[in-house]
C-alpha positions, 0 to 999 in steps of 0.5 A, spaced: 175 416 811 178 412 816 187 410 816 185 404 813 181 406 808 186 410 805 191 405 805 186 401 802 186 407 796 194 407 796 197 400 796 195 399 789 199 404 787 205 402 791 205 395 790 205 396 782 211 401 783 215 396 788 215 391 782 216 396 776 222 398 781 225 391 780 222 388 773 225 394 770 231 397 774 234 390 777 240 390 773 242 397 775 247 398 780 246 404 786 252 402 790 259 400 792 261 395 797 268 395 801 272 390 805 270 394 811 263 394 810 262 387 809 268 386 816 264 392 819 257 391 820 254 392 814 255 400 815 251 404 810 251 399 805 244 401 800 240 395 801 234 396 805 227 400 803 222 404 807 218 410 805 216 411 812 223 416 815 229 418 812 236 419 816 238 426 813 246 428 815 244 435 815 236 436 818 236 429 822 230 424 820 224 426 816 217 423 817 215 422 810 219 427 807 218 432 813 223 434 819 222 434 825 220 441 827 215 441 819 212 435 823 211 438 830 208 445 826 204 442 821 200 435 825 194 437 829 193 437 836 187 438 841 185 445 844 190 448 849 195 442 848 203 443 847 205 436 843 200 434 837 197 427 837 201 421 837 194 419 833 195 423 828 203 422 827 201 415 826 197 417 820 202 421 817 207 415 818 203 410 814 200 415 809 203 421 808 198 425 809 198 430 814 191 428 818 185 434 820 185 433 826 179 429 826 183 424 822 188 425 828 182 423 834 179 417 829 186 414 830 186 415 837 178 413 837 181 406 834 186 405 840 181 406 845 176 400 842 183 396 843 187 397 849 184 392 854 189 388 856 187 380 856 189 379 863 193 372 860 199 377 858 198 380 865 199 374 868 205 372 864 208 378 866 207 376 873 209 369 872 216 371 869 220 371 875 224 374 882 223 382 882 230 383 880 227 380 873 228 387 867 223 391 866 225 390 858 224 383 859 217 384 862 216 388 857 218 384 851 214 378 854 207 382 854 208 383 847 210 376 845 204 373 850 199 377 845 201 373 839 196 369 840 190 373 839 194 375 831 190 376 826 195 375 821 198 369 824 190 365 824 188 367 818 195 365 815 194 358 818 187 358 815 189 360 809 183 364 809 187 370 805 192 372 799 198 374 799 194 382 796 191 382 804 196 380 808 197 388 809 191 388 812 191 383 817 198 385 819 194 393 820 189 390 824 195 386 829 199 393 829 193 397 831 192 393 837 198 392 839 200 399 839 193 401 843 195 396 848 203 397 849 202 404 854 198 399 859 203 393 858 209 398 860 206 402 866 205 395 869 210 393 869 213 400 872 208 400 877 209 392 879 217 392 879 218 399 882 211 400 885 209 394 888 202 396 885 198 396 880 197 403 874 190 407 874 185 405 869 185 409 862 182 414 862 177 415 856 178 422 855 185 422 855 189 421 848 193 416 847 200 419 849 197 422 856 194 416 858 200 413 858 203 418 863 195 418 867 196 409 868 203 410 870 200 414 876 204 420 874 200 427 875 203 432 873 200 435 866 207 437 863 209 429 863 203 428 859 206 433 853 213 431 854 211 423 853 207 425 847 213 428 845 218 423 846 214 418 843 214 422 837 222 423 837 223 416 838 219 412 833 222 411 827 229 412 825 230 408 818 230 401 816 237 400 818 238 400 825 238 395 830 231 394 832 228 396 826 232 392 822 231 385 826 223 387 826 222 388 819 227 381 818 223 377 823 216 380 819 220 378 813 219 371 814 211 372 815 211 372 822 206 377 825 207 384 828 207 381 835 213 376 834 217 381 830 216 387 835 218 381 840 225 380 836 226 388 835 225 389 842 230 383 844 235 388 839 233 395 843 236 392 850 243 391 847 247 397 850 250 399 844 242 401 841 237 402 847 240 402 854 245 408 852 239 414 854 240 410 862 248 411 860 247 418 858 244 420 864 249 415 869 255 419 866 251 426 867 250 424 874 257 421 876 260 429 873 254 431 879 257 427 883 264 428 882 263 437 883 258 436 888 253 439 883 252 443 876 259 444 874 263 450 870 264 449 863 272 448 864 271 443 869 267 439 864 272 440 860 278 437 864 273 432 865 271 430 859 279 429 856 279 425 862 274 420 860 278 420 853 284 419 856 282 414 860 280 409 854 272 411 855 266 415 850 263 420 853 255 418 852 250 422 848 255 425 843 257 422 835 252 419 830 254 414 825 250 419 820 248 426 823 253 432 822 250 437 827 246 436 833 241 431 832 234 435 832 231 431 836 236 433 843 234 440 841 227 438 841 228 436 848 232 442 850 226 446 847 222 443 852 226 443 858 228 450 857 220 452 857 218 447 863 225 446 867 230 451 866 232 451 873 233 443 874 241 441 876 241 436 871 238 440 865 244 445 867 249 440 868 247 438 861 247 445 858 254 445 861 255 439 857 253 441 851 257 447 851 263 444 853 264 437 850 264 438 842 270 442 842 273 437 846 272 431 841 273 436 836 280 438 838 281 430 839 279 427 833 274 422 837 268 423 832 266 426 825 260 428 829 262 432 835 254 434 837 249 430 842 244 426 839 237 423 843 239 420 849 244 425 851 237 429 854 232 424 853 235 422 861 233 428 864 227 429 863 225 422 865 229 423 872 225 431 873 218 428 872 219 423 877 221 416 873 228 415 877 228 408 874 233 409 869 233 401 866 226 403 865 228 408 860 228 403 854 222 401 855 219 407 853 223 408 848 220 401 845 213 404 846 215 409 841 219 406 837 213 401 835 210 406 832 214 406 827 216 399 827 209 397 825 208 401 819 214 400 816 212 392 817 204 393 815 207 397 808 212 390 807 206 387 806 203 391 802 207 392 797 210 384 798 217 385 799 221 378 801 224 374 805 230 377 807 237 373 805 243 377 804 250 372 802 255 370 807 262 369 805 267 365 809 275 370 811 278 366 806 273 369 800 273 376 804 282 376 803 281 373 796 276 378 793 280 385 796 286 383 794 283 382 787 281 389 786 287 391 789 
């Protein structure tokens, strides 16, 4: 049976319990709304829906209910390989069922049929102007340019679909992207950085190895480590920057292509995406500053430095972890078996060791432990990708993955426009000082 065919087996099951959910429970309320909420960003307000992942305080995310390293053990891989197949992580986030391994390769057999890039988006990259242009602006209008070949969009202005199909249109719009996005971002790196063009694909790869194959990078381990990265970062709940302008975007029945666009527009912001370059730009000013891997006091005096001196050490605190965030140690794990001697990785365990009883001492963060992007860095930097405003670009390759089943299974089950109400200062003032 194929991913879609599965679908097809699970969607009319999820549709009815999405309407049951309003028709017999609208009127129940499951949450409090304060000032500070509504003045503050919308922080934790319940108020968006999504099977595909879960931010859990104590274990970090869940894929459908399994955390991380649940993920990693029980998803398939081939013979010989350290990080399972990201095809068969893709059928674990739209089903929720762990795929066999030929379930995992028939994924991947899909992307292969699709992942010819139209020269047309090759073109629009080439033509989007000087050399200084940022790679996520490269990126974004690669996605945006293959708009034109949606699915989704042609046979909405047909009016060739009901509104039970739209799902299907919008899986068959995330296939192909998802296929094509490895090809658009090594493009891109191996045209700004290279002045080249990427190897072919190779038919025999998967699809995480290809992309580390196209970007002309030979080493066997960077393989495994962009299958790994593309797995840690591809969801993170419905309520993050990035995922949430996608599935707004989508939510007005533009395509997959256009929500991605827009979602990707969101990760460029240094307060979402760009923080895994800051991350490593802070590691390498401490280097820098000690002449190499410094001691765990000289990180010490050096991070109450940075605090006193009114600036955040990246890579620590999250708005909702309480421990280490799973995805760091996935990545520790990695560098510990593959490069425990790089100064950077030292530099960044010293950092690990040294900076959450610092931010603890001084009040700075409900959560004093590192999360994704205070390791994802170095990695990239010890592999040879030393072009730190690229890192968020790969961060958009994975990100997709998620982005473009939570928007499939929108369609599914046939959520709305999104539409929340505003209120003027005014209002705001008036209503708390009413429920004082």
């Amino acid at each position: 049976m194929t991913l879609k065919e599965k679908l097809a087996q699970k969607v009319p099951a999820a549709r009815e319990r999405y309407r049951a959910l309003s028709k017999q429970y609208g009127d129940k309320v499951i949450d409090k709304v304060t000032v500070a909420q509504v003045a503050g960003g919308m922080r934790s307000i319940k108020s968006l829906l999504t099977d595909i992942s879960y931010l859990d305080p104590n274990e970090g995310i869940r894929f459908r209910g399994y955390t991380i390293p649940e993920t990693l053990e029980k998803l398939p891989r081939r013979a010989g390989a350290e990080i399972p197949l990201v095809g068969g992580f893709y059928h674990l986030l739209f089903t929720g069922d762990v795929p066999t391994l030929a379930e995992a390769e028939a994924v991947e057999a899909d992307w292969r049929g699709r992942w010819t890039v139209p020269q047309y988006v090759y073109d629009v990259i080439e033509g989007a102007g000087p050399k200084d242009t940022h790679p996520m602006t490269l990126f974004t209008l690669g996605v945006l340019a293959m708009q034109r070949e949606s699915i989704f969009a042609r046979r909405y202005a047909e009016k060739t679909m009901k509104r039970e199909d739209y799902w299907e249109a919008m899986y068959e719009d995330s296939m192909t992207m998802v296929a094509r996005l490895p090809a658009i971002a090594a493009y891109v790196y191996r045209r700004k950085y290279h002045g080249d063009t990427p190897n072919a694909p190779d038919p025999n790869l998967d699809w995480g190895s290809n992309f580390a194959h196209m970007m002309k990078n030979p080493n066997p381990e960077y393989r495994e480590l962009m299958k790994l990265y593309f797995i840690l970062h591809s969801d993170h709940e419905s309520g993050n920057a990035s995922a949430h302008t996608a599935h707004l975007v989508a939510s007005t029945l533009s395509d997959v292509f256009y929500a991605w666009a827009g979602g990707l527009c969101a990760l460029a912001g240094p307060l979402h995406g760009l923080a895994n370059q800051e991350c490593l730009d802070w590691v390498m000013k401490v280097m820098k500053h000690f002449n190499g891997v410094p001691t765990k006091d000289q990180i010490e005096k050096f991070a109450w430095d940075t605090l006193n001196s009114g600036n955040v050490i990246p890579g620590y605190g999250h708005a909702v972890l309480r421990k280490t965030d799973p995805r760091y140690t996935c990545q520790r794990e990695f560098a510990l078996k593959h490069c425990p001697d790089d100064p950077i990785f030292k530099t960044v365990s010293v950092v690990f060791e040294a900076v959450p009883p610092v931010l603890q001492a001084a009040g700075k963060a409900k959560n004093p432990w590192p999360n994704v992007d205070a390791h994802s860095g170095q990695l990239q930097y010890h592999y040879g990708v030393k072009e730190w405003d690229f890192y968020t670009v790969l961060f958009g390759i994975g990100r997709a993955l998620g982005i473009s089943a939570n928007v499939t299974w929108d369609r599914a089950v046939g959520q709305p426009i999104e539409r929340p109400k505003s209120i003027t200062t005014d209002m705001l003032e008036n209503l708390a000082k009413a429920a004082q």
